[in-house]
N, C-alpha and C positions, 0 to 999 in steps of 0.2 A: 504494500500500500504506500503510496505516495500523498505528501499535504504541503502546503504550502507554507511555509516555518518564517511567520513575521518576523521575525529575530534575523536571516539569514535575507530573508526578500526569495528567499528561494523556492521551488518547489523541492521537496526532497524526499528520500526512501524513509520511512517510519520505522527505526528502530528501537526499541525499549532497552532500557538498562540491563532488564533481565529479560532473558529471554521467556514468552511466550506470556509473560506478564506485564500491564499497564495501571501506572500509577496517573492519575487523571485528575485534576484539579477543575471546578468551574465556579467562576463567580455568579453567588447568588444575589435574590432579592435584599433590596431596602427594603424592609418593611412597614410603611408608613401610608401604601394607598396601592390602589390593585396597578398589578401589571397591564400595560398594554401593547397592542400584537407587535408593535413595535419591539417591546422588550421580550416577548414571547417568540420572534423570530429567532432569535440566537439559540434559547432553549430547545426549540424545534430541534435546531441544526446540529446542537453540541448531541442532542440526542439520537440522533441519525449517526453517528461519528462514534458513537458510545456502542450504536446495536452492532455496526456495520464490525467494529473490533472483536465484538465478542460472537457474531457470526462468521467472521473469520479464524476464530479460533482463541482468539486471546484470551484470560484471565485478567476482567478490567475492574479496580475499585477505584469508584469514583465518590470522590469528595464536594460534597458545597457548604458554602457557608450561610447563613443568614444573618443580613447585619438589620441590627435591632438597637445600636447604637450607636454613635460616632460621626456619621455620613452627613457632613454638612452641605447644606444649599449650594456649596460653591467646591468642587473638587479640588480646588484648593487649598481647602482646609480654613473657607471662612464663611462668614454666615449664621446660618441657625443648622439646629443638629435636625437631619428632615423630620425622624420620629418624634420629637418637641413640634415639631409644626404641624405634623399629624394630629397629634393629641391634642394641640390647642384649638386644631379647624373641628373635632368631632367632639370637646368637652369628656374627652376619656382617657387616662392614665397613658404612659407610653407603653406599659404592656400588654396593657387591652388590645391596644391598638396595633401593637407587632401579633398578640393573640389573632386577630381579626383576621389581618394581610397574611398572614402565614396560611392562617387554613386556607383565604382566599386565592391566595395563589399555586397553592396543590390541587385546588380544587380545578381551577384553570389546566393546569397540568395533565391531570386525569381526564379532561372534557377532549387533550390535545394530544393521550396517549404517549405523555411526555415521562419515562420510568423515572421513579425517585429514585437520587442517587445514592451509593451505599451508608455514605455518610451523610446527616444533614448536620453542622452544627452553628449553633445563635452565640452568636460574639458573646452575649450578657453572661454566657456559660463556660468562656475563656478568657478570663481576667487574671487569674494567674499566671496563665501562658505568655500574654501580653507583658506582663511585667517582668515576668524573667527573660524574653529575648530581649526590654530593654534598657535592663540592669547590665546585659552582655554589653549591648551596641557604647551603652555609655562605657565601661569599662573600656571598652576597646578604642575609644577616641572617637566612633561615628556619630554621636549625640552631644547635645548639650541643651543647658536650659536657660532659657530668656524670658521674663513675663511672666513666669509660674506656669508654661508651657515646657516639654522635651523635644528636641528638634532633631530630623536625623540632618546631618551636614554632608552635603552631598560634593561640598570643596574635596572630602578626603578620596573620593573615588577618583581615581584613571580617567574612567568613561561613565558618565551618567546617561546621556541618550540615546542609550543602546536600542532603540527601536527605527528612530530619526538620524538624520544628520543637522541638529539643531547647536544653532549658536546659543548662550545664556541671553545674549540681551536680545535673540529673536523672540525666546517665549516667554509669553503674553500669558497673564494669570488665570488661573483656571475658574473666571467667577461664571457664574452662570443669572445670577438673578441681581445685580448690580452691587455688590457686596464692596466694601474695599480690600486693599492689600494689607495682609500682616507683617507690622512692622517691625514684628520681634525679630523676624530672620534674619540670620548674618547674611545669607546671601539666595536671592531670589528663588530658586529652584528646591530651597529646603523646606521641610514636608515635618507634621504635625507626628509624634510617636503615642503623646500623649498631654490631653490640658487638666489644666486645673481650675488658677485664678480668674486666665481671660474669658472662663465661659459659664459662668456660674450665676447669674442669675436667677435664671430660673429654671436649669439641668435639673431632668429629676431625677437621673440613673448618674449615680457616683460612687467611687468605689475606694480603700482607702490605698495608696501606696506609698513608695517610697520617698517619692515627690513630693505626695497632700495628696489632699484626697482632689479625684479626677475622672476621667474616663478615655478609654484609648481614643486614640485616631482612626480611621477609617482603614488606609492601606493595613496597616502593623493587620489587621485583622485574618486577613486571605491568608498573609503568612506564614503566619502561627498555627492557623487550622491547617494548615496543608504539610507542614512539616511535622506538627503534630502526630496527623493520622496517616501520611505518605513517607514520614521519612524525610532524609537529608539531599537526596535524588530524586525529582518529580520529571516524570515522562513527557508529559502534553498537560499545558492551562489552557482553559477556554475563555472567550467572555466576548461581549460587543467589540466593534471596530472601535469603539469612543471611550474604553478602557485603555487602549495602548498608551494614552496621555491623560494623566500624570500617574493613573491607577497601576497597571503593569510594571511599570517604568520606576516606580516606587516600591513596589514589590521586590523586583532584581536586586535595586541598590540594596535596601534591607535584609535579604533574605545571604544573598551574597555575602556583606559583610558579616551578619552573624556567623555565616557556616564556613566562610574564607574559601568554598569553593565554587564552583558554576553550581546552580540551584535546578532549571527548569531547561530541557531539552529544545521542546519543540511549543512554540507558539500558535493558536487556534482561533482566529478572529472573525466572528461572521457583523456582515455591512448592516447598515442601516434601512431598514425601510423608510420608504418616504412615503410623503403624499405628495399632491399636487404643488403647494408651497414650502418645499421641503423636508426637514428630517422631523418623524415624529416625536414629539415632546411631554408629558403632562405640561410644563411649563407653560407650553404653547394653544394650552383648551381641545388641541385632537387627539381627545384621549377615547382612543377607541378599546375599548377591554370585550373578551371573550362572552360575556354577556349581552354584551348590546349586540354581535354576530348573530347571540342567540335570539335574541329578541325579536330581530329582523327576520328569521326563516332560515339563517346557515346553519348547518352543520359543524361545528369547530376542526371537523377532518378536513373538508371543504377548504379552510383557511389552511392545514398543514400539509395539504395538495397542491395548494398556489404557492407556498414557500418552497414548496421540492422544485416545483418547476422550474426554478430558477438555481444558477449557481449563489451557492456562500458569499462566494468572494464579490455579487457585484449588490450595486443597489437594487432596491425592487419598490416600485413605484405601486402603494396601493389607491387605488379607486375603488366606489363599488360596480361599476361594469368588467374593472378586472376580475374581481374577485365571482361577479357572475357570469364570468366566462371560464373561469375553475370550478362553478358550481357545475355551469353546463357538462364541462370536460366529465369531470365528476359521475357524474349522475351516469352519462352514458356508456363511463368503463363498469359500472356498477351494473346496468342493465345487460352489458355485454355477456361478465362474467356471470349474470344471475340465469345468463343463456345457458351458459355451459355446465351447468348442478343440475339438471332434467338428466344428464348424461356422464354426472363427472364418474360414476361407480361401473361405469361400464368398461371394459379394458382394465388393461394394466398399463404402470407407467412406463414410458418410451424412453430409458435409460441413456442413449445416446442422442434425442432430443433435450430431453431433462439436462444432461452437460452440457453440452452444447450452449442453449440459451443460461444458462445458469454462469456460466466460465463468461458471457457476452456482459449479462449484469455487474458479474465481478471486476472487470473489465474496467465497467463506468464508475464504481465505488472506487477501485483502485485509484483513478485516477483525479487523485485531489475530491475526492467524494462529492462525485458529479453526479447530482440527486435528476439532473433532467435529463440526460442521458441515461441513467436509469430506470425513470420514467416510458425513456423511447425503447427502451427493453423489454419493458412492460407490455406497450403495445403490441411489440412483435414476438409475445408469446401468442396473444390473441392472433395474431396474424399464421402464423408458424402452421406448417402442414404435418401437425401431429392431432393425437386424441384428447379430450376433454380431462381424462384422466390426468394426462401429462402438463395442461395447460392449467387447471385447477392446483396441479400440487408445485407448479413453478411460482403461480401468485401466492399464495399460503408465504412458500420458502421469502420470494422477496419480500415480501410484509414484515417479515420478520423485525426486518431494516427499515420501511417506509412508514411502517404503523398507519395505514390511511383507514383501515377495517376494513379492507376489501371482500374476502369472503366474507365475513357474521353481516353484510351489509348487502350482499348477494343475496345467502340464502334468506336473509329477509324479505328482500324484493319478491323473491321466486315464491316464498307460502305465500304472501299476499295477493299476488298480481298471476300465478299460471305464466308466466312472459313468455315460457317457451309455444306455447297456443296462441299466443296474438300473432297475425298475419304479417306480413312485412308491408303490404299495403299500408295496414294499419299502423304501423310502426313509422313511416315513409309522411303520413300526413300529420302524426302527431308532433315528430320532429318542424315539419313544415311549421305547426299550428305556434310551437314554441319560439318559433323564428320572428313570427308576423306577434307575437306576445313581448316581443322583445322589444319591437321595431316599432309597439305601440299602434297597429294595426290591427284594433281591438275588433273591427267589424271582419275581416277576413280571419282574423282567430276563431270567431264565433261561427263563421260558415265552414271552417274546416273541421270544428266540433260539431257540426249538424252531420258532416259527409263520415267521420268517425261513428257516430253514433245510424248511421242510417248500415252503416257496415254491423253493425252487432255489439258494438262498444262505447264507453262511458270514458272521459278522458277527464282528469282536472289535475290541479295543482296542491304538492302539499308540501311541508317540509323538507318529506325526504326527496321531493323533485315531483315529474310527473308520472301519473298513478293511470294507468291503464286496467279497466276492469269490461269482464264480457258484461252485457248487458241480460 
């Protein structure tokens, strides 16, 4: 398998430390307000990345964190702490409120067939940890304290932009919601390990250390969880494209200096979704979360079918005509395959069709985990001049990897709807009817459902797409 290792800019061979085993880091949720598909794109993908290793054979434990404290308004470590902003906007405690978002965003997960990972663990739950990697760092000359804050100092490193080729007085502080600059810092690019003084007024999670009493930083968090539960060698980290600055990059330098060796292998960064006026935000009010898809008549597979479409590495532009042209897509691989269960028990499987198309999908995973090219894999099982047997137990095997529920959503189609007894005539105008439904040619929809039903059949619209029933 080959990936694309932001660290290197390269694409490269995927090697583990240890053979046949992966140590797998991804950053999780703030938890202060639901996720949205925005944020839920990368989870998709890191998950796709996670099946595809352990369907290839690996041994993968995978780690996430949840931060429930720390994560200020401005990733550069100024602002207001988000779960304090949380809690202030809903009049409930901050661990109500990481209470709330956590289950809320599993729950999201589960709607998007997204596996928890082996680890989950909530910063509030590693505060010891925190403090002993940065009793090290101070020892060691990486820290100090200005303001009744610890600072890691990133003057002492070689190389801090290990992701960029950035000059110090090219970057620009990481505020996001108009905050200013911390003045404590000796020198621009240094990063919060842990506060005290400067943030206390109205913090409600504080803890006591060696400092005062405080609460970590954001970065120190991923850290400490991943060296914790992985070890002092980490194989592959995941996270948004908008983690590589200053979140990742702050990672390296800390994690590195603790351990005085290279920390993490391979870098795994999936793009941004956009909309129409760019990258999606909460900040920004298009806060589109898995529920309102719901609300609207999607399916949330529907959504993690238009994200396979696309590669990782590029942007993906959501509209809802996009996304209703993955429903379309959708619906009709589903009807396809609900073709092929009238007949999947008949024969046996076609062993050298089975490899064949199987070695082709491999093929697209391999290469930088190219989820639409596997997709086009897909189709050309459906395509392929083999039996139903063989074609049914190839989508099973890649589902494994794409999670879209292809079969359980087949043979649901198939008890409901008979679809293998509906005509292709009938099949030929109902797609028509869905065209002219599209296209808001409300009275030609409605003559095509006359000539549908004069044929023997009832056609309408439901969630899970269109329902064809004999009359």
């Amino acid at each position: 398998m080959k990936i694309f290792n932001t660290l290197t800019h390269k694409v490269e061979e995927f090697v583990p430390n240890e053979a046949g085993k992966v140590s797998m880091y991804t950053c999780g949720p703030t938890v202060y307000h639901y996720a949205h598909i925005g944020n839920l794109r990368s989870y998709i993908m890191e998950d796709v990345l996670e099946k595809y290793m352990r369907y290839d054979g690996l041994d993968v434990k995978r780690v996430m964190n949840i931060t429930d404290v720390g994560h200020l308004t401005s990733d550069g470590d100024t602002g207001d702490d988000k779960m304090l902003k949380g809690a202030k906007r809903e009049h409930k405690t901050v661990m109500e409120i990481a209470k709330f978002y956590t289950d809320a965003f599993f729950s999201d997960c589960a709607k998007l067939n997204i596996k928890t990972p082996d680890v989950v663990a909530p910063a509030t739950q590693c505060i010891d940890d925190f403090i002993k990697v940065i009793s090290a760092l101070i020892e060691k000359g990486y820290a100090y304290e200005a303001g009744g804050n610890i600072y890691f100092d990133t003057s002492k490193l070689k190389e801090y932009y290990v992701f960029h080729n950035f000059n110090e007085e090219d970057l620009e502080v990481g505020v996001r919601e108009g905050v200013e600059e911390d003045s404590n810092k000796r020198n621009k690019a240094d990063f919060v390990l842990w506060f005290t003084k400067s943030k206390f007024d109205d913090q409600e999670l504080k803890w006591e250390s060696p400092w005062g009493v405080g609460y970590p930083g954001w970065h120190i968090e991923c850290s400490c969880i991943s060296m914790k539960n992985l070890g002092e060698y980490l194989d592959i980290h995941c996270g948004g494209v908008d983690n590589i600055f200053p979140h990742h990059t702050n990672e390296i330098a800390q994690s590195e200096a603790y351990l005085g060796h290279k920390w993490c292998n391979y870098w795994f960064h999936v793009h941004h979704l956009n909309t129409n006026s760019g990258k999606m935000s909460k900040s920004k009010g298009e806060f589109l979360t898995v529920s309102l898809l719901e609300e609207k008549g999607y399916d949330p597979l529907v959504y993690r079918f238009f994200c396979l479409q696309s590669h990782y590495r590029k942007g993906l532009v959501f509209t809802w005509e996009n996304l209703d042209n993955a429903k379309t897509a959708y619906d009709k691989l589903i009807f396809r395959i609900a073709q092929l269960t009238a007949d999947g028990n008949k024969g046996e499987v076609d062993k050298q069709a089975f490899d064949q198309l199987k070695n082709s999908f491999k093929k697209a995973m391999d290469e930088d985990i190219n989820t639409s090219n596997a997709i086009t894999v897909l189709y050309d099982v459906l395509k392929a001049d083999t039996n139903a047997a063989t074609k049914l137990a190839l989508i099973g095997d890649f589902d494994r990897v794409l999670s879209i529920g292809l079969i359980a959503a087949a043979e649901k189609l198939a008890d409901e709807k008979t679809t293998a007894d509906i005509p292709a005539e009938v099949m030929a105008l109902a797609e028509e009817r869905q065209a002219a439904r599209k296209a808001k040619d409300f009275a030609k929809a409605d003559e095509l459902r006359d000539k549908i039903a004069a044929l023997g059949y009832a056609v309408k619209e439901t969630r899970q797409g269109t329902e064809i029933t004999k009359l």
